[in-house]
C-alpha positions in Angstrom: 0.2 -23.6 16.4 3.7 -21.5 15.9 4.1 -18.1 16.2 3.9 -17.7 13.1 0.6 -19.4 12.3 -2.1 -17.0 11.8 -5.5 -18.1 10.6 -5.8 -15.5 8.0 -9.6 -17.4 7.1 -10.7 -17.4 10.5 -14.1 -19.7 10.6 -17.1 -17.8 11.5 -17.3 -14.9 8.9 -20.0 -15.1 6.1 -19.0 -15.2 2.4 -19.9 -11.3 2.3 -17.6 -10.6 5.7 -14.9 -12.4 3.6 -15.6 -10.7 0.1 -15.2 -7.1 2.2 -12.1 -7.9 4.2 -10.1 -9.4 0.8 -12.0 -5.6 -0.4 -10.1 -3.9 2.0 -7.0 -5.9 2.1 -6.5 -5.6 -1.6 -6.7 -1.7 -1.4 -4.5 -1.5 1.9 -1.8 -3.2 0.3 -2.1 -1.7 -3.3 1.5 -0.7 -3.6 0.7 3.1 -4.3 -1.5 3.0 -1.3 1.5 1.7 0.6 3.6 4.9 -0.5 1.3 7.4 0.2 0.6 6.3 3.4 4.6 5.7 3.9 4.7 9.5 2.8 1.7 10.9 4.5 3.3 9.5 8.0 5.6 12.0 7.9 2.7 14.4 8.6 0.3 16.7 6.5 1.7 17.4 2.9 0.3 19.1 -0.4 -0.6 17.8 -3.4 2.9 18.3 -5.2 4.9 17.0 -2.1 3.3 13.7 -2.5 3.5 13.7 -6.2 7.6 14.2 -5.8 7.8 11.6 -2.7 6.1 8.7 -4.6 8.6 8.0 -7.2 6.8 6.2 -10.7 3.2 7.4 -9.8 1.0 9.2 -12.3 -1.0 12.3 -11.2 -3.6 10.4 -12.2 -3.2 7.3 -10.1 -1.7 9.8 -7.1 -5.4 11.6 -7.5 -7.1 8.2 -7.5 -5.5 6.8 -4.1 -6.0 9.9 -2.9 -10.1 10.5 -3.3 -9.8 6.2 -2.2 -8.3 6.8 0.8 -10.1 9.7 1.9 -13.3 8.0 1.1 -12.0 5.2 3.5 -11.4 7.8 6.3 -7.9 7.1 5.9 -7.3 10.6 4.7 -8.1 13.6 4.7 -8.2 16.9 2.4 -7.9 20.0 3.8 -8.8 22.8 1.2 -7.5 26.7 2.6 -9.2 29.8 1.1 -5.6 31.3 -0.8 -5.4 32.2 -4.1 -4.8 29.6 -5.7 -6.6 27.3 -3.2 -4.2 25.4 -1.2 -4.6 21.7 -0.5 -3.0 19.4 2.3 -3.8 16.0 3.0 -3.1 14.5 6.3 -3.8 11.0 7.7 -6.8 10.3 9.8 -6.2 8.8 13.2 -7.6 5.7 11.5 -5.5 6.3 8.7 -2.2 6.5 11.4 -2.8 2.7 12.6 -1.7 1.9 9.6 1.8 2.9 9.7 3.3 0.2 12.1 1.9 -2.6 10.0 2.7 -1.1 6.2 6.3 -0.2 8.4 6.6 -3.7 9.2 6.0 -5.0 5.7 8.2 -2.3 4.0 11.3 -4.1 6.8 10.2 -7.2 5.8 10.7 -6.4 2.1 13.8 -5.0 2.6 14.9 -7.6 4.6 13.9 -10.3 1.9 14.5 -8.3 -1.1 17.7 -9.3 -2.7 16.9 -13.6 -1.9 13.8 -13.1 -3.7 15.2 -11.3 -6.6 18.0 -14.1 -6.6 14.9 -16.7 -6.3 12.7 -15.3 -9.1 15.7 -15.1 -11.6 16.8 -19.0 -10.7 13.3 -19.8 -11.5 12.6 -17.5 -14.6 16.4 -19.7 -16.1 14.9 -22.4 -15.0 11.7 -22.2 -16.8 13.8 -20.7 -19.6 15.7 -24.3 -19.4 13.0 -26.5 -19.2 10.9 -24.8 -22.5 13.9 -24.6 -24.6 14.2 -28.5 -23.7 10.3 -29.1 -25.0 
């Protein structure tokens, strides 16, 4: 096997095991998740700091990740006694491994941003070829 190769079905897990892993992968790499995490590394921030951070997110969807992540231990909300009440949210410890990997992924994307977008629009004429031709 390369270096490359991982086994990302590993024999051995039950259909369940596999059914919560793609459950946890698919909310780890939800792209808002991504952000706020990406945001939240930079250490404990309010509400309205992540709202401006995470360009294109909704309050509602930035409220969403939010309760999600905290009810994953990923996060969590800090509520102080001020008037109004002031909120921070800060990653957990667990919630921190995740910044090298997502980190990783965000170089990667960068790395292999403008080939794809060169790809996908070679492919989109091409298809655009093939059904004028049908």
């Amino acid at each position: 096997m390369s270096d490359t190769h991982i086994d990302v079905c590993e024999g051995g897990h039950s259909p369940e095991e596999r059914r919560a892993f793609a459950d946890i992968l698919a909310h780890i790499g939800d792209k808002w998740t991504v952000l706020v995490v990406g945001v939240l590394a930079h250490g404990p921030m309010r509400y309205s700091q992540i709202f401006k951070l995470v360009e294109g997110i909704s309050q509602r969807m930035l409220t969403l990740t939010l309760k999600s992540l905290e009810r994953d231990g990923l996060v969590t909300r800090t509520v102080y006694p001020t008037n109004p009440p002031r909120v921070d949210y800060e990653l957990t410890e667990r919630g921190k491994t995740l910044i090298v990997p997502l980190h990783l992924l965000w170089t990667w994307a960068q790395a292999n941003r403008t080939a794809i977008e060169g790809t996908r629009r070679d492919f989109d004429q091409q298809r655009s070829k093939d059904g004028a031709a049908a």
